[in-house]
N, C-alpha and C positions, 0 to 999 in steps of 0.2 A: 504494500500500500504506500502511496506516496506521500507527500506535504500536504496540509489542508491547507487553507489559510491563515488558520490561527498557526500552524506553524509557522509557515513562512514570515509571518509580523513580527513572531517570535524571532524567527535566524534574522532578519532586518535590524530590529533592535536589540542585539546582541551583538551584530558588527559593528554597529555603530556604535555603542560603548565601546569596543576594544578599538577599535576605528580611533577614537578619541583618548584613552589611555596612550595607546604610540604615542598618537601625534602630542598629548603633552607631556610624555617622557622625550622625545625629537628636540622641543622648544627649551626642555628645562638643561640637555644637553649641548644644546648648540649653542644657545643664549644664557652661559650661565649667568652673567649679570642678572639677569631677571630672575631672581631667585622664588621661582614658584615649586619645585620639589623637590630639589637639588637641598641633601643635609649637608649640614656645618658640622658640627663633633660628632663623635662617637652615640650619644645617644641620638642624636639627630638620624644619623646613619639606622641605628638598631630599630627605631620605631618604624622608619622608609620598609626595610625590609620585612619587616612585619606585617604594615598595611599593604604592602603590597604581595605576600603570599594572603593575606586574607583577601585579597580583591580576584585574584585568579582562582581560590578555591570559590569566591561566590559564581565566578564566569564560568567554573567547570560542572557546577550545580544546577546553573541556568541550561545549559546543554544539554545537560541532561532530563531538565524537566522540560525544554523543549521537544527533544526527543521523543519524549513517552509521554506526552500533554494527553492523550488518549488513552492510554494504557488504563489509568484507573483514575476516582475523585484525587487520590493524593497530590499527583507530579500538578495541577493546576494550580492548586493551595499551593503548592511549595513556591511556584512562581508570583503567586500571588504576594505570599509575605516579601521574597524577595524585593518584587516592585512596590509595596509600603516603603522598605527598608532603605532601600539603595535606587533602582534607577524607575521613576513611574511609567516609563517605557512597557515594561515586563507586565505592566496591568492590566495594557491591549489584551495580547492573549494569553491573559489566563484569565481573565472575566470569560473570554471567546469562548477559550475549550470547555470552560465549567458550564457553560450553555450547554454547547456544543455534545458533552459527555451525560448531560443532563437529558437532552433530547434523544440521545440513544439510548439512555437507560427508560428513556418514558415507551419507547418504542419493543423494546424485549420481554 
């Protein structure tokens, strides 16, 4: 089975979140005068790398509830809190699929 379109909105707004991390890890490298992420000390450094395995385990979560937005109620909800949490992008479709999964189960 292929993409519905709640997935697809899903993979759109998941690129473009990372789409946007490069580009302002790019800016913060090339430009470091402008110090937008670029750490100064040591804990500047340790909290960077921090935030930023927790931003790709949240990106590798989103994937995966895009992936399986169908599979069952949960991987929706899961996307759901995420788009509360972090990016309101991810609310598109998981409001969708929870439809979406909602009207397949009216239908069985």
């Amino acid at each position: 089975m292929g993409n519905s379109k709640a997935q697809i909105s899903g993979w759109i707004a998941l690129w473009l979140t990372n789409l946007c991390i490069v580009s302002i890890t790019l800016v913060s490298l090339i430009h470091p005068k402008y110090r937008t992420s670029i750490p100064y000390d040591t804990a500047s450094t340790i909290l960077a790398i921090i935030i930023l395995i927790l931003v790709i385990i949240v990106q590798v979560v989103v994937g995966f509830a895009i992936k399986k937005l169908h599979k069952n109620i949960y991987w929706p909800v899961v996307l759901f809190a995420i788009g509360l949490i972090s990016n309101w992008l991810y609310l598109i479709p998981a409001i969708w699929g929870m439809i979406l999964n909602k009207q397949k189960a009216d239908e069985i």
